[in-house]
TIPASE-574654 format. One record per residue (C-alpha): residue number from 1; residue in three letters; x, y, z. Coordinates in Angstrom, 2 decimals. Example, Ala and Ser with C-alpha at 12.3 -4.5 7.8 and 13.67 -1.06 7.14 Angstrom:
BEGIN
[r 1,'ALA',[12.30,-4.50,7.80]];
[r 2,'SER',[13.67,-1.06,7.14]];
% end
This chain:
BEGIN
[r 1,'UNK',[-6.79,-29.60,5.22]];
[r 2,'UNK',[-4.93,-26.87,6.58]];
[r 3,'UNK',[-5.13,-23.54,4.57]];
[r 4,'UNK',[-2.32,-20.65,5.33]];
[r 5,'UNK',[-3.58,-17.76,4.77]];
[r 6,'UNK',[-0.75,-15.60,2.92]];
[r 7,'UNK',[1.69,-17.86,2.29]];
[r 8,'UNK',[5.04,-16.16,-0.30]];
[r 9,'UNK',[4.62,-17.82,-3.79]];
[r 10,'UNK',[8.50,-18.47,-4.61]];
[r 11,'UNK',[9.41,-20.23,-7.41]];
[r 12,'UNK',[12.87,-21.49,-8.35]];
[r 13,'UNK',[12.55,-18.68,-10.65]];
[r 14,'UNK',[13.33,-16.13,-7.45]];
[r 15,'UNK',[15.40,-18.95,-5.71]];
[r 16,'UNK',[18.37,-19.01,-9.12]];
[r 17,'UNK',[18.01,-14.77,-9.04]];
[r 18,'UNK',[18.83,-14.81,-5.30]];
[r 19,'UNK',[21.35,-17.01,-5.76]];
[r 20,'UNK',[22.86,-14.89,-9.16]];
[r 21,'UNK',[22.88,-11.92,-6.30]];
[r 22,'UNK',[24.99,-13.59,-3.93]];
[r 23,'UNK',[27.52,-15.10,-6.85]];
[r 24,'UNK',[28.07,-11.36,-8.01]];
[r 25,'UNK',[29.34,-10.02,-4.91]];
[r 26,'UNK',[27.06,-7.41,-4.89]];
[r 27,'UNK',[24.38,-7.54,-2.28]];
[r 28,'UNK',[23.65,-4.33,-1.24]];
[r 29,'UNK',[22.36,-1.47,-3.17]];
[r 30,'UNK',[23.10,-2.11,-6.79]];
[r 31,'UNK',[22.50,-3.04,-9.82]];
[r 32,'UNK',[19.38,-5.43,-9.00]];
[r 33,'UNK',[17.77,-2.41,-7.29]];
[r 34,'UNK',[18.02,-0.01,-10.13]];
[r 35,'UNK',[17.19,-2.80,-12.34]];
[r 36,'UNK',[14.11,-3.40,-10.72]];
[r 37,'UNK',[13.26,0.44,-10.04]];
[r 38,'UNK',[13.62,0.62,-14.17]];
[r 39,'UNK',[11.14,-2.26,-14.28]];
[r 40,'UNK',[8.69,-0.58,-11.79]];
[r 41,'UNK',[8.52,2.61,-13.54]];
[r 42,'UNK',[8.11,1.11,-16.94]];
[r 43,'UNK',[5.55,-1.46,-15.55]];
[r 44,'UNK',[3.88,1.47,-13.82]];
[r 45,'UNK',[4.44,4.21,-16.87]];
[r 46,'UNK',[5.96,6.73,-14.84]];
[r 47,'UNK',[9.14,7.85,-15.25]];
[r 48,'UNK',[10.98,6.82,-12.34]];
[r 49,'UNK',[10.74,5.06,-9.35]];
[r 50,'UNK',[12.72,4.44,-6.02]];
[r 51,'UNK',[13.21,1.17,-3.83]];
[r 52,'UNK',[12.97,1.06,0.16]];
[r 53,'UNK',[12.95,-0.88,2.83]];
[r 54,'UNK',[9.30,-0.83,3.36]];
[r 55,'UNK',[6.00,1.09,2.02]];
[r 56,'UNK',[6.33,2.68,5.37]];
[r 57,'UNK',[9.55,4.04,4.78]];
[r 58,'UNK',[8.00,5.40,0.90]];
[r 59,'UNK',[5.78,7.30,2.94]];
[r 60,'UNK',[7.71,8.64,5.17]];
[r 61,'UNK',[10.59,9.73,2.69]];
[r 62,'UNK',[7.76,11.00,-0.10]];
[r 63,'UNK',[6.69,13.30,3.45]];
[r 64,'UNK',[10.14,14.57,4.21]];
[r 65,'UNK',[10.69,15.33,0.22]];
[r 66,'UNK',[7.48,17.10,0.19]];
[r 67,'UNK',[8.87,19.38,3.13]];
[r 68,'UNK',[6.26,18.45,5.55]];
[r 69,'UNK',[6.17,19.00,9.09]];
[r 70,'UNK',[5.12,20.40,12.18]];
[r 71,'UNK',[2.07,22.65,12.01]];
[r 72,'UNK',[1.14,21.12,8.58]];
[r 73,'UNK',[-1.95,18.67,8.42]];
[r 74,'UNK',[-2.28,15.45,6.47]];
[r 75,'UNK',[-5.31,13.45,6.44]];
[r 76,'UNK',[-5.68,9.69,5.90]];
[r 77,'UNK',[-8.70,6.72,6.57]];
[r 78,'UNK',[-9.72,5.96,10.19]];
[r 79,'UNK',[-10.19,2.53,8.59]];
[r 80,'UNK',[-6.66,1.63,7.70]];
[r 81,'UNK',[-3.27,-0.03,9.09]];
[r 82,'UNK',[-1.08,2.08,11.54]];
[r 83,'UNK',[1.68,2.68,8.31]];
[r 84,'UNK',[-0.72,5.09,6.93]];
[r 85,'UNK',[-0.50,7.51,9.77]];
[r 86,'UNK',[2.47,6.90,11.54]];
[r 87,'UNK',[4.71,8.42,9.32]];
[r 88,'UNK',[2.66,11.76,9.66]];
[r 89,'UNK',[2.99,11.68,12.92]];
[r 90,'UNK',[6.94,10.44,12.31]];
[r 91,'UNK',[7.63,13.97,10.52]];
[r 92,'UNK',[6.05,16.14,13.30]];
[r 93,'UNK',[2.35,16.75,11.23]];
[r 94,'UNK',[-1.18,16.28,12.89]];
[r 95,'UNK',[-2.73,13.31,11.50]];
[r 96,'UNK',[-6.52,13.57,10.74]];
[r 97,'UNK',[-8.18,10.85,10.60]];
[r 98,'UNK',[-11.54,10.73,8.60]];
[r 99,'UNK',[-14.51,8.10,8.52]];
[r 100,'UNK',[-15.13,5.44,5.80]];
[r 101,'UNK',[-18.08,6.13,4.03]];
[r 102,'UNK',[-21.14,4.19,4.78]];
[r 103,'UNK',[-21.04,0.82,3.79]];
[r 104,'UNK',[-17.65,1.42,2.53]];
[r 105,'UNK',[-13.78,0.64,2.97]];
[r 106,'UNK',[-12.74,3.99,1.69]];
[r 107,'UNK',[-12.53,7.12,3.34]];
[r 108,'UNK',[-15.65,9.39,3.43]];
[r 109,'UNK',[-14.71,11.52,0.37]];
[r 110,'UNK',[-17.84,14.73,1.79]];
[r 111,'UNK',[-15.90,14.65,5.04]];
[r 112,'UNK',[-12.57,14.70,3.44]];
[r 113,'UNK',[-13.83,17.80,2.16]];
[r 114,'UNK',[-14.99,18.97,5.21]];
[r 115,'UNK',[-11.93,18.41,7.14]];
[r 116,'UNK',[-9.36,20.62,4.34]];
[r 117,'UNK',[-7.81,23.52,6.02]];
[r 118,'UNK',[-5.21,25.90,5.18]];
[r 119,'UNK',[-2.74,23.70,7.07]];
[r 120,'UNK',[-3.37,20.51,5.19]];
[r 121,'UNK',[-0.27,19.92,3.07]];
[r 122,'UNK',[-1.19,15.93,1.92]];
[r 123,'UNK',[-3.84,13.05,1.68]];
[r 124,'UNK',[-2.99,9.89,2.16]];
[r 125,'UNK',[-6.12,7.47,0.57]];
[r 126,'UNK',[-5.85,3.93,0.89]];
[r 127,'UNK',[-6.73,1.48,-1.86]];
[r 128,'UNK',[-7.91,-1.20,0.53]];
[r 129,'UNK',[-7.78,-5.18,-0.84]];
[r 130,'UNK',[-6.14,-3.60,-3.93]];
[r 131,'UNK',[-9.07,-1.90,-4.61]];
[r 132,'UNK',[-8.60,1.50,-5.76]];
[r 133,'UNK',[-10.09,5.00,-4.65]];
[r 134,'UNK',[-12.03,7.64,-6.22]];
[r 135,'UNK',[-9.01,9.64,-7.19]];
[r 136,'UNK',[-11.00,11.59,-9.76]];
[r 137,'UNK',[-12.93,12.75,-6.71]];
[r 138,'UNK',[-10.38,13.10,-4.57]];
[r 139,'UNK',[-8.62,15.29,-7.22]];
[r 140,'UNK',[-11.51,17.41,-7.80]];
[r 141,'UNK',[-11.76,18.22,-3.77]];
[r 142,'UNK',[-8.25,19.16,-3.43]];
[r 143,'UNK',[-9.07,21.38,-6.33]];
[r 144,'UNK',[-11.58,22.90,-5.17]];
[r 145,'UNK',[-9.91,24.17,-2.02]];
[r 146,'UNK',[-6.44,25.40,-4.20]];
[r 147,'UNK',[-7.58,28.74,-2.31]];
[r 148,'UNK',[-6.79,27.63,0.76]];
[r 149,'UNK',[-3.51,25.88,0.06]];
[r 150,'UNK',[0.08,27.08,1.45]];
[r 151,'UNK',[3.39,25.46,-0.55]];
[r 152,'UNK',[6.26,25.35,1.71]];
[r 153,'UNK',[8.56,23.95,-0.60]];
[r 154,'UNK',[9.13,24.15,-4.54]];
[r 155,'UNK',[7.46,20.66,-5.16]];
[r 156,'UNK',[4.46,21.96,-3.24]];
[r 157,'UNK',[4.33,25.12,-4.74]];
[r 158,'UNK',[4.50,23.66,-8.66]];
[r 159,'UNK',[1.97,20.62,-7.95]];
[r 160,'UNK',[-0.32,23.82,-6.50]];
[r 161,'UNK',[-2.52,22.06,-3.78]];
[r 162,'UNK',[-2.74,19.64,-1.31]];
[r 163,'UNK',[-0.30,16.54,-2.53]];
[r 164,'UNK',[-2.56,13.01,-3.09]];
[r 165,'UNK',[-0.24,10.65,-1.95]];
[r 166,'UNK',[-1.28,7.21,-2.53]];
[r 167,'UNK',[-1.03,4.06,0.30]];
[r 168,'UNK',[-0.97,1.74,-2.52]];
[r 169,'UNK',[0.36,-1.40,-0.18]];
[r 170,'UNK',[-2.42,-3.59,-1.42]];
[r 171,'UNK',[-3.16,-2.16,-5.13]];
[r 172,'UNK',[0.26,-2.82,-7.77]];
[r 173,'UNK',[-1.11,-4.34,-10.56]];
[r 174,'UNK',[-4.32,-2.50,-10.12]];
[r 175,'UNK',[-6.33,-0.29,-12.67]];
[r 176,'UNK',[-8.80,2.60,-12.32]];
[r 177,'UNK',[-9.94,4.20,-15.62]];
[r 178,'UNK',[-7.20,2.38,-17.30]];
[r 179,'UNK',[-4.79,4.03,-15.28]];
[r 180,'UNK',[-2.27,1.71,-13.71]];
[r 181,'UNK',[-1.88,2.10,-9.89]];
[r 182,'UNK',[1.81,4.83,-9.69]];
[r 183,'UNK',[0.61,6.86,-12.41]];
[r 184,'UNK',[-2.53,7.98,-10.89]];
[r 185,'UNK',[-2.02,9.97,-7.58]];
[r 186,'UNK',[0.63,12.50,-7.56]];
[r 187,'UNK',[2.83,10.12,-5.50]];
[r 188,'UNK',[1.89,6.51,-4.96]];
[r 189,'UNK',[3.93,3.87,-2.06]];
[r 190,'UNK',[3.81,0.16,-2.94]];
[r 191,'UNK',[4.66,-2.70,-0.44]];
[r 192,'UNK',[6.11,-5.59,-1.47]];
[r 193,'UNK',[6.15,-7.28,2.36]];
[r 194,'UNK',[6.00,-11.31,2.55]];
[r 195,'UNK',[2.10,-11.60,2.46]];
[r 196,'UNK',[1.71,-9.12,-0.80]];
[r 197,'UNK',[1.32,-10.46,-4.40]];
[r 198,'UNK',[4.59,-9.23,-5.69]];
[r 199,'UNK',[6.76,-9.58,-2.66]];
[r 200,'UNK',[10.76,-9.18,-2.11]];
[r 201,'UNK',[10.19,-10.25,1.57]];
[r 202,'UNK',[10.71,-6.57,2.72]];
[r 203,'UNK',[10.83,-3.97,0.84]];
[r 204,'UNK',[8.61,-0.94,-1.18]];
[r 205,'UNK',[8.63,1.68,-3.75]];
[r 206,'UNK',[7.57,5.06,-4.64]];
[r 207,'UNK',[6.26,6.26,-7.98]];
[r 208,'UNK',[5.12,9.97,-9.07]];
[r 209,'UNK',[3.36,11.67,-11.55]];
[r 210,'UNK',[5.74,14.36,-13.48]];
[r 211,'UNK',[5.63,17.58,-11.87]];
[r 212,'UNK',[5.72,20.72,-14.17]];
[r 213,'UNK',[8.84,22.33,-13.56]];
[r 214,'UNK',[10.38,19.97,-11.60]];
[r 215,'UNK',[12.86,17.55,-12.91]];
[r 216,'UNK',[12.01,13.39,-12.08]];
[r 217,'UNK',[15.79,12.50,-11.84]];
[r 218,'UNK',[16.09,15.90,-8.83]];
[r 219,'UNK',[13.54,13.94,-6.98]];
[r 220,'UNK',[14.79,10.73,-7.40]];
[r 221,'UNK',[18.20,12.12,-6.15]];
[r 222,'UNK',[16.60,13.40,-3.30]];
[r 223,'UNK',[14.99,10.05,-2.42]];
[r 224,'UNK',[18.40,8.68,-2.93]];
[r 225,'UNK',[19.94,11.06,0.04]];
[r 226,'UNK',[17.01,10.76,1.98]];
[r 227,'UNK',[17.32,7.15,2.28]];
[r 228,'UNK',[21.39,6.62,2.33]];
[r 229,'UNK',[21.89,9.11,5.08]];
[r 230,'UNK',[22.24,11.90,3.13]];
[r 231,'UNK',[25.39,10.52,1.40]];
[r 232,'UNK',[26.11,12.14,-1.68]];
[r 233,'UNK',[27.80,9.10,-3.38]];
[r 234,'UNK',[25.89,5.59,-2.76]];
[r 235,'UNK',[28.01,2.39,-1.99]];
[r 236,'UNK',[27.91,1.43,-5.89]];
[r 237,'UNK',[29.93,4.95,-7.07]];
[r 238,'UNK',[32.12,4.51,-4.07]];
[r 239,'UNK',[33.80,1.10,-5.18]];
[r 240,'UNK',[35.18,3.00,-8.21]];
[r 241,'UNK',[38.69,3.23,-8.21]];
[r 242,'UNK',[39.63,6.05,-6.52]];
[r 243,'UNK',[36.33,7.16,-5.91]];
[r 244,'UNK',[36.28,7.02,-2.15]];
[r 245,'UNK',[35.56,10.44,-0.70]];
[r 246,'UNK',[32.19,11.15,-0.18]];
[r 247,'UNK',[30.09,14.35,1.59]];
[r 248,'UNK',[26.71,14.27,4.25]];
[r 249,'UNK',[24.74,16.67,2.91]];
[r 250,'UNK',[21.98,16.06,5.60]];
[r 251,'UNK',[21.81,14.43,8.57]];
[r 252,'UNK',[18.97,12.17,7.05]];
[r 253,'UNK',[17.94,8.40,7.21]];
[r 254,'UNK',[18.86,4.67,6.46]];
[r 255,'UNK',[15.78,2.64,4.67]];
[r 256,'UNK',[17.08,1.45,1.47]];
[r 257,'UNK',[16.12,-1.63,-0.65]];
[r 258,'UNK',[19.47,-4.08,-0.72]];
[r 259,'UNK',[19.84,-6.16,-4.52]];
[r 260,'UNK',[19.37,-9.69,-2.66]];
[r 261,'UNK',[15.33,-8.26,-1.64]];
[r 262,'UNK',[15.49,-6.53,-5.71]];
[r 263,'UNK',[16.56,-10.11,-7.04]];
[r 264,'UNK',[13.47,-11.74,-5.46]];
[r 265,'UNK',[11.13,-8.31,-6.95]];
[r 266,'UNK',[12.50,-8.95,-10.41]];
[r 267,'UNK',[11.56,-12.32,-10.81]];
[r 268,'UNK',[8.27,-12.37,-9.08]];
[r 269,'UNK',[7.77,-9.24,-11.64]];
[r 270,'UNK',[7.97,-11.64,-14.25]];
[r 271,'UNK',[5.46,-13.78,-13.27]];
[r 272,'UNK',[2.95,-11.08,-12.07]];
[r 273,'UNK',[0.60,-11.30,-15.41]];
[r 274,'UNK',[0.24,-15.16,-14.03]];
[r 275,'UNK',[0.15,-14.28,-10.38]];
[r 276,'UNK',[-2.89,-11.76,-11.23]];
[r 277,'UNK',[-4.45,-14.42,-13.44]];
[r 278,'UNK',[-4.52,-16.76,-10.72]];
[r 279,'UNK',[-6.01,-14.44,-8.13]];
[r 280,'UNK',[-8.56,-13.01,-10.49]];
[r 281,'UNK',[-9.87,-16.66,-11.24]];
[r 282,'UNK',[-9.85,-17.70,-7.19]];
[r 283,'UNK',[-11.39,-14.49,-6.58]];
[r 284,'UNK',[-14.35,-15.54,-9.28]];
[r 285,'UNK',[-14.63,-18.68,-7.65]];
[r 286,'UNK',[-15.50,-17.00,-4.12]];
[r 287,'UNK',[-17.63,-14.95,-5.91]];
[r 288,'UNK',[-19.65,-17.86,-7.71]];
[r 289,'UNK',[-19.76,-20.26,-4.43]];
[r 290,'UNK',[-20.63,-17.22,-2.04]];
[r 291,'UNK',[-23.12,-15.26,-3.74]];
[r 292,'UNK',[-26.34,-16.74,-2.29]];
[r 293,'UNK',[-24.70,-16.35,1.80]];
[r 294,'UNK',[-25.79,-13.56,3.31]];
[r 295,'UNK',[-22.57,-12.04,3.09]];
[r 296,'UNK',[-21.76,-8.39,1.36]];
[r 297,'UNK',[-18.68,-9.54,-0.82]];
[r 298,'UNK',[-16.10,-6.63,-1.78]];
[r 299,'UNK',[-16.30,-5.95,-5.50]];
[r 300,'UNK',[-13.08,-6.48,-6.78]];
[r 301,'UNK',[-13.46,-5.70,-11.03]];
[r 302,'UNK',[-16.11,-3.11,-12.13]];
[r 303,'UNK',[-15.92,-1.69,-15.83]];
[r 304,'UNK',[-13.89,1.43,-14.86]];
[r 305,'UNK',[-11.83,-0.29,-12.61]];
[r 306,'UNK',[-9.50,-3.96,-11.98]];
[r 307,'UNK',[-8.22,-4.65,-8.39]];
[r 308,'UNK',[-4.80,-6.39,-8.06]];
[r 309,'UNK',[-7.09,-8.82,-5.36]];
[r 310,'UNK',[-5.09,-9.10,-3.20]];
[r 311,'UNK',[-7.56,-9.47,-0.03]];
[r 312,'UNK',[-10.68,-11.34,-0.15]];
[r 313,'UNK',[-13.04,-8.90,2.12]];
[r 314,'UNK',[-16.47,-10.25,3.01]];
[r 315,'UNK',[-18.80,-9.02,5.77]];
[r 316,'UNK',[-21.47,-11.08,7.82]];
[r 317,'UNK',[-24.64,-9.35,7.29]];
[r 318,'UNK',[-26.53,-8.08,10.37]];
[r 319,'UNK',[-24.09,-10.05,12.77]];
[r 320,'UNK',[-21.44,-8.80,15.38]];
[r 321,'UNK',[-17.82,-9.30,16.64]];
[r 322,'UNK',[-18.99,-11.96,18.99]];
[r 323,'UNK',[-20.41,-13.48,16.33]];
[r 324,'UNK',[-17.57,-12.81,13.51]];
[r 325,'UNK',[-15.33,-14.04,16.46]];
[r 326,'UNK',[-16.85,-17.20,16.41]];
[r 327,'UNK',[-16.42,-17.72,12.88]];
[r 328,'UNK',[-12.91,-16.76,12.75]];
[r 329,'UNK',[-12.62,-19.91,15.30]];
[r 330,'UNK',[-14.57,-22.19,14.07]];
[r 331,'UNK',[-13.29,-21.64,10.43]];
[r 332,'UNK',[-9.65,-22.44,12.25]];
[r 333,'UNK',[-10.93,-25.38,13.38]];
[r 334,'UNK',[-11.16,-26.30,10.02]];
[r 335,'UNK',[-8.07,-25.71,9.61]];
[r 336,'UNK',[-8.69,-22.53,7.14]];
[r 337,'UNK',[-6.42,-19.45,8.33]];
[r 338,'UNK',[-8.63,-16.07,8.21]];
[r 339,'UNK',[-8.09,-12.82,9.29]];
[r 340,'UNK',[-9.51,-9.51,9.90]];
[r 341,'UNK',[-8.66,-5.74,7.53]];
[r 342,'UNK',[-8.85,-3.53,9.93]];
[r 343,'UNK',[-9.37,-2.84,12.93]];
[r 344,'UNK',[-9.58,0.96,12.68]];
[r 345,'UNK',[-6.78,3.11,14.20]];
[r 346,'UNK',[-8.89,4.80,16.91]];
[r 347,'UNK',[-9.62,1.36,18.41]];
[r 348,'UNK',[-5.72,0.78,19.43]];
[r 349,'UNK',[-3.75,2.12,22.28]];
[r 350,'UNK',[-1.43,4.28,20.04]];
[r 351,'UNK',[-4.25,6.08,18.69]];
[r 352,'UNK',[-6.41,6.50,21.83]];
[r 353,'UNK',[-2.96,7.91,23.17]];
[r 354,'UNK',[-3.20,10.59,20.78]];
[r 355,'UNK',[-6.77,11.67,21.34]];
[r 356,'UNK',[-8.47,9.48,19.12]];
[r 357,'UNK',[-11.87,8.20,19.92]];
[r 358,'UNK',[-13.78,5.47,17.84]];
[r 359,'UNK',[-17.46,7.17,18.53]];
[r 360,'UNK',[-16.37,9.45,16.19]];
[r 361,'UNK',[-16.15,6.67,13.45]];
[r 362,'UNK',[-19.17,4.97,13.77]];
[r 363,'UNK',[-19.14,4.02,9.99]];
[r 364,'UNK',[-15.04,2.40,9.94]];
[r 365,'UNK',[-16.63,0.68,13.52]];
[r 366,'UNK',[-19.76,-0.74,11.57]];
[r 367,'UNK',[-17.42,-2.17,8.89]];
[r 368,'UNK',[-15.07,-3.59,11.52]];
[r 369,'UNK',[-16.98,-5.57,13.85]];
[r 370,'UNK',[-18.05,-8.32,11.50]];
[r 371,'UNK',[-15.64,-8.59,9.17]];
[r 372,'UNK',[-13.71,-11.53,7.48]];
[r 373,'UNK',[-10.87,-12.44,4.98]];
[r 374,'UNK',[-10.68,-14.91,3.40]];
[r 375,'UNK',[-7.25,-16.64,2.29]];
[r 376,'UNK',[-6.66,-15.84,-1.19]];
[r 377,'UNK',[-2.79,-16.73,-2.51]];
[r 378,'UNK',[-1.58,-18.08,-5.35]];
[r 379,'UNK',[-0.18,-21.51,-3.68]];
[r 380,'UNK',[-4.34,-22.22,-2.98]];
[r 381,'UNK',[-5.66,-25.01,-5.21]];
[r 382,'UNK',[-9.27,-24.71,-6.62]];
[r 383,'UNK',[-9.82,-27.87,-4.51]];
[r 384,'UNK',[-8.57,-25.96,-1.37]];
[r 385,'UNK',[-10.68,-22.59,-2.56]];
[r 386,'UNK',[-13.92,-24.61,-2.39]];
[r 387,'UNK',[-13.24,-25.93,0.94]];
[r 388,'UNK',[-12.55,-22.68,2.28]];
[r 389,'UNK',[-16.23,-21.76,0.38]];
[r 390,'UNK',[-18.09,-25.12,1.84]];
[r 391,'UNK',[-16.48,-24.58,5.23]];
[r 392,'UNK',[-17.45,-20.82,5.59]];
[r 393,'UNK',[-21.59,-21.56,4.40]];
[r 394,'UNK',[-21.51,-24.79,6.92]];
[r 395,'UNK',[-20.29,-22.81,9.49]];
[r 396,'UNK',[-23.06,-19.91,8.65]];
[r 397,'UNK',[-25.97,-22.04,7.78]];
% end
């Protein structure tokens, strides 16, 4: 057999939208895109949303709204992909990094505590696998230190404290305390890249909480010159007759979502209930044909909490990276595709660059070096599943 191990799940369902796109004559920012940021919201019970580019570029934009900068702070996970803290160090912010807590793929919520100052302006958690944070504890720290906070802009100064801005990449579709992921962080990115589970090849979105005082459809207009160059009519008014003249209101950036990517995003969003289905029974079956390995398995549903599963994380008790190397190879062999969430930021070049050293996460190390994922996709039969389960005890035994 040969397993991929993120392979897109398209449908002919996506293929006919894609196709309806490129009929219209529209296939830029339009109609599809606002369509699908409607869909978003609703699906996410916010009140508005905004399509990008990228996740990435939802970070970076939600940063730039927020007014943040240089001498401001943000802090994000040690233990996470280079998105999460390059666009702090993209708007001219330090980036602290904190340690996953032991045994854990979430940040260290004591240090994160430890590590507030009066310069931090935003914290970045990431809901790893599609796993969601503690946000009730990460909302009660940023509390706590309300003291110490100083707004430099009016969205600052009505939220009141340091902004929770969700890397959500791996969690739409995801619950905590029956709270969908968008609706639970002040501001919350989604991806929907090629190997997500609702994917429009590139692309990403933003959600946010209703600020007091400040109106949804002002920050959704500011996304909207943010990401269009600071154009103060889109392509869409434009094309109105007569309608040509336009003003720059800032000299700002280029990152948004065209309707051809939206086309593919509204019909996958159709589908999701299945696509989560799906995953939440392959994830059971791991669970079932693993549980006597000596393997600690990520814990993907709890009874506060559903995961969108979109990685399968398991880690090789007691062994090392030679050792999870191996694996890795030997599983290829087999033909079975796996990979590796994450190696943590102060273990690349980039990072090391900017003074980062990976003593001083021992814990985000310890979860590294013998770790495993697992392919989990919807295109995966349950015959395929189990030989992905036999392959991985043979290998082990």
């Amino acid at each position: 057999m040969k397993i991929q191990f993120s392979p897109p799940d398209i449908t002919n369902a996506e293929i006919d939208e894609v196709i309806d796109t490129l009929k219209s004559g529209w296939i830029t920012t339009g109609p599809k895109t606002k369509s699908f940021e409607n869909k978003i919201a609703e699906y996410t019970n916010t009140s508005k949303a905004v399509c990008l580019n990228s996740a990435t570029a939802a970070m970076e934009m939600t940063l730039r709204l927020l007014g943040i900068g240089e001498g401001d702070e943000v802090i994000t996970s040690a233990y996470t992909y280079t998105a999460s803290a390059s666009v702090i160090h993209h708007v001219g912010a330090k980036i602290v990094l904190i340690d996953t807590a032991k045994d854990s793929f979430h940040m260290d919520y004591e240090k994160l505590e430890k590590v507030i100052t009066k310069n931090t302006k935003a914290i970045i958690p990431v809901d790893i696998a599609g796993v969601m944070c503690d946000y009730d504890r990460i909302s009660e720290i940023v509390n706590s230190k309300k003291n110490l906070f100083r707004p430099s802009n009016d969205i600052q100064e009505s939220i009141g404290r340091v902004v929770i801005l969700a890397d959500a990449a791996h969690s739409f579709g995801a619950t905590y305390k029956n709270k969908k992921s968008g609706e639970v962080a002040d501001f919350t990115s989604f991806s929907f890249h090629a190997v997500k589970n609702l994917t429009t090849a590139e692309g990403g979105a933003v959600t946010w909480k209703d600020i007091s005082g400040i109106n949804s459809e002002d920050i959704y207009k500011q996304f909207m010159l943010l990401s269009l160059h600071g154009q103060s009519k889109d392509a869409l008014a434009k094309t109105k007759l007569g309608s040509w003249e336009y003003d720059i209101l800032s000299p700002a950036y280029k990152c948004n979502m065209t309707d051809i990517l939206a086309s593919l995003g509204l019909a996958q969003l159709q589908r999701y209930p299945e696509i989560l289905k799906r995953r939440r029974e392959i994830i059971k079956m791991y669970d079932e044909g693993l549980k006597n390995c000596n393997l600690d398995i990520l814990k993907h549903y709890g009874d506060d909490f559903s995961s969108s599963g979109h990685l399968y994380l398991v880690r090789l008790i007691d062994k090392d990276e030679n050792y999870r190397d191996s694996v890795i190879a030997k599983m290829a062999e087999k033909g079975i595709a796996t990979n590796v969430h994450y190696k943590p930021l102060p273990m690349h070049t980039a990072y090391k660059n900017l003074g980062f050293d990976i003593t001083d996460y021992p814990n985000a190390l310890d979860m590294y070096k013998n770790e495993v994922t697992l392919p989990l996709h919807t295109l995966l039969t349950d015959k395929e599943v189990q030989y992905v389960i036999d392959g991985l005890k043979e290998i082990m035994s």
